[in-house]
C-alpha positions in Angstrom: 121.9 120.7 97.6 125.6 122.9 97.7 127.7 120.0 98.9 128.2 116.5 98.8 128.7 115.4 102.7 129.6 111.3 102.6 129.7 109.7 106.4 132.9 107.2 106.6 132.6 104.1 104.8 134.2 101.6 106.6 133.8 97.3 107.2 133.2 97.9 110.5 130.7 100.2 110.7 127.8 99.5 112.5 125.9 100.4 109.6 127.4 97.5 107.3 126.4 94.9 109.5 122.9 94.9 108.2 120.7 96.5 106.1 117.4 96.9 107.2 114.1 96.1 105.5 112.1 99.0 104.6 108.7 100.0 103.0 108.6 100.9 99.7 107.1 104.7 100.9 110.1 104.9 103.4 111.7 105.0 100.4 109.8 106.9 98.2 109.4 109.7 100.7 113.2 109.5 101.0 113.7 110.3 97.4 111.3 113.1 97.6 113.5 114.8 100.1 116.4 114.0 98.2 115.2 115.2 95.4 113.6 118.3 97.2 117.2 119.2 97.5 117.5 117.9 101.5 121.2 117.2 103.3 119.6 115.6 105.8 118.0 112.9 103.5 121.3 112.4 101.8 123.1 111.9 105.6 119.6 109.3 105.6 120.4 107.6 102.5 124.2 106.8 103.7 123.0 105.7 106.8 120.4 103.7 105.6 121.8 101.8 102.7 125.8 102.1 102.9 126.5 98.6 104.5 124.4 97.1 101.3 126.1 99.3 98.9 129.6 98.8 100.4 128.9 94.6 100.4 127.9 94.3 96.8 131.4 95.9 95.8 133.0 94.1 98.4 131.6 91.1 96.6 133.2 91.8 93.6 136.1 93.6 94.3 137.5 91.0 97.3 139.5 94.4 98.5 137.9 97.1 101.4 140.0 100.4 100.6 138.7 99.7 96.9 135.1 98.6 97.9 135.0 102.1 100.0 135.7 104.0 97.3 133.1 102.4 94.8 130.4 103.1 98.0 131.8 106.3 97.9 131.5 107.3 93.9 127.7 105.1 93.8 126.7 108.0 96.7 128.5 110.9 94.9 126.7 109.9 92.2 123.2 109.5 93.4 123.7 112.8 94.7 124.4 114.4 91.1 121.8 112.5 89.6 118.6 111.8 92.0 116.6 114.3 90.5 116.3 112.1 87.0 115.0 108.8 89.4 111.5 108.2 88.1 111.3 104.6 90.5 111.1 102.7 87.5 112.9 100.0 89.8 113.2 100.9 93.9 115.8 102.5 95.4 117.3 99.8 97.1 118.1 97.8 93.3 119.5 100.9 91.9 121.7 101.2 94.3 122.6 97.7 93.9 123.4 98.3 90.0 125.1 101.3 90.2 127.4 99.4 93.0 127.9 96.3 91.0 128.3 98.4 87.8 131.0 100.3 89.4 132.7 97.6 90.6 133.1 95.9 87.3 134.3 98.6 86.2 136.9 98.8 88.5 137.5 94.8 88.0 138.0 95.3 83.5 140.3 98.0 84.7 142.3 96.2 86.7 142.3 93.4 84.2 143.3 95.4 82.0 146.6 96.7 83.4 147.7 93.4 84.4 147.2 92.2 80.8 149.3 95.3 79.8 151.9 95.0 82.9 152.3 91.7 81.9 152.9 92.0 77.6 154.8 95.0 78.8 157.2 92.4 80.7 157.7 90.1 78.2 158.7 92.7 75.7 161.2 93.9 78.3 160.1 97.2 78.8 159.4 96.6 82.7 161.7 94.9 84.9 159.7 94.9 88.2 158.5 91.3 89.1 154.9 90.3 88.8 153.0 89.5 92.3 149.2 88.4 92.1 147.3 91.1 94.5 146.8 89.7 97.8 142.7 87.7 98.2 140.7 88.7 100.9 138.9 86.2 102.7 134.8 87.6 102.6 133.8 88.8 105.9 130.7 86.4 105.3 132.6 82.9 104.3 131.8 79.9 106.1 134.4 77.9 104.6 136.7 76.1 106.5 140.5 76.7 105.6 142.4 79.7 104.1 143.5 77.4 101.0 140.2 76.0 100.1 138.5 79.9 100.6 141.1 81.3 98.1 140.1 79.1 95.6 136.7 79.5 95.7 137.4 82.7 95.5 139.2 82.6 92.8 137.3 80.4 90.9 134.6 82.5 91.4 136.2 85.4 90.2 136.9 83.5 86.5 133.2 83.1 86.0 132.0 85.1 82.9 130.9 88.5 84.5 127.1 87.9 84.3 127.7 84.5 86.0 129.9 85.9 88.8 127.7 88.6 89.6 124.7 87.1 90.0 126.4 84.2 92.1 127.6 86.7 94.1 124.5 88.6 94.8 123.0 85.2 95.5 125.3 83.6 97.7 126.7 86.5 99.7 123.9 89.5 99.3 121.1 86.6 99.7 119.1 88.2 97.2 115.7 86.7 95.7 116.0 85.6 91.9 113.3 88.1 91.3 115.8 91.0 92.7 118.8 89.6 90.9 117.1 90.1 87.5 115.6 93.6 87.9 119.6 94.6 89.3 121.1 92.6 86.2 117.6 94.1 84.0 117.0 90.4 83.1 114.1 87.7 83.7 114.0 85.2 86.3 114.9 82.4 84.0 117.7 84.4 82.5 119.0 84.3 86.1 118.5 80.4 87.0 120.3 79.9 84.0 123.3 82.1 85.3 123.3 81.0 88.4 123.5 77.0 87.3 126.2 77.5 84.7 127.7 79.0 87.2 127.4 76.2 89.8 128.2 73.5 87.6 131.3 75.0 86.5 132.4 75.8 90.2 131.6 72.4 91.3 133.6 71.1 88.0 136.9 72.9 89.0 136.9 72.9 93.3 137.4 70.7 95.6 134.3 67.9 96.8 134.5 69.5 99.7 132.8 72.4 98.1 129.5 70.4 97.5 127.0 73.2 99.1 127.5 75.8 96.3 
């Protein structure tokens, strides 16, 4: 490969409405090409898996331009680093781990400058008002009300990290237990255990009205 060629990652693209399920040697021929150095595998690999990819940071991240650009450095970087893949997990849950490891990333970072924007104000050495960033409502949510949504969102998004990731990959990416714990390199036990802690303290802080998470 000379050049890395991304397609547009947007929320609308038809390729984000659904990813479909593929055979394992779909795949593994896929990372042969890719491997064998192939642009048109990598145009394959975009098509094929950027609506996944572009979800689980969404998931996280509750912001588009920010989800494109974690799609966008998870592809650049499969494309500077395919050639160590030894399919000790599929493609598919890589991809899912370097998205959701991206987007943490992102999420600590931004934690962090709001922690420093904020001691930074109270020390007086920036003026400028505070505003929380605006939520986004998750293309996905079934929940009735714009109130209600936000703060299971946000509620969501005070879970310890572990908690809120595999929740999300759960509740929005629908995955199996079994795929949650080879993306978070766990057990399946380690992950029912997430995923109730993480329900009983959601159902502890929202509203009744949230009874189906």
């Amino acid at each position: 490969m000379t050049s890395t060629v991304l397609l547009p990652l947007t929320s609308d693209s038809p390729a984000c409405a659904q990813v479909p399920t593929l055979a394992v040697d779909a795949d593994a021929d896929l990372v042969a090409q890719l491997q064998g150095g192939s642009e048109a595998a990598f145009r394959t690999l975009v098509d094929r898996y950027q609506g996944q990819v572009y979800r689980t940071a969404y998931s996280l991240l509750r912001n588009p331009e920010e989800a494109e650009d974690v799609a966008q450095e998870v592809f650049v970087e499969v494309y500077q680093t395919i050639a160590r893949f030894r399919g000790e997990a599929s493609l598919s849950t890589w991809l899912y781990r370097l998205a959701t490891s991206r987007a943490l990333k992102n999420c600590r970072r931004a934690r962090a400058k709001k922690r420093f924007a904020f001691l930074t104000s109270l020390l007086g050495f920036d003026n400028k008002a505070l505003h929380e960033p605006p939520d986004h409502a998750h293309p996905q949510a079934l929940l009735e009300g714009q109130q209600q949504l936000q703060l299971l969102l946000a509620h969501i998004a005070r879970l310890p990290e572990q908690q809120q990731v595999a929740f999300t990959l759960r509740h929005e990416q629908e995955l199996s237990y079994e795929q949650i714990a080879a993306v978070l390199d766990t057990t399946v036990a380690a992950v029912e255990s997430l995923l109730f802690r993480a329900r009983q303290t959601l159902r502890k802080h929202v509203k009744p009205s949230f009874r189906h998470v």
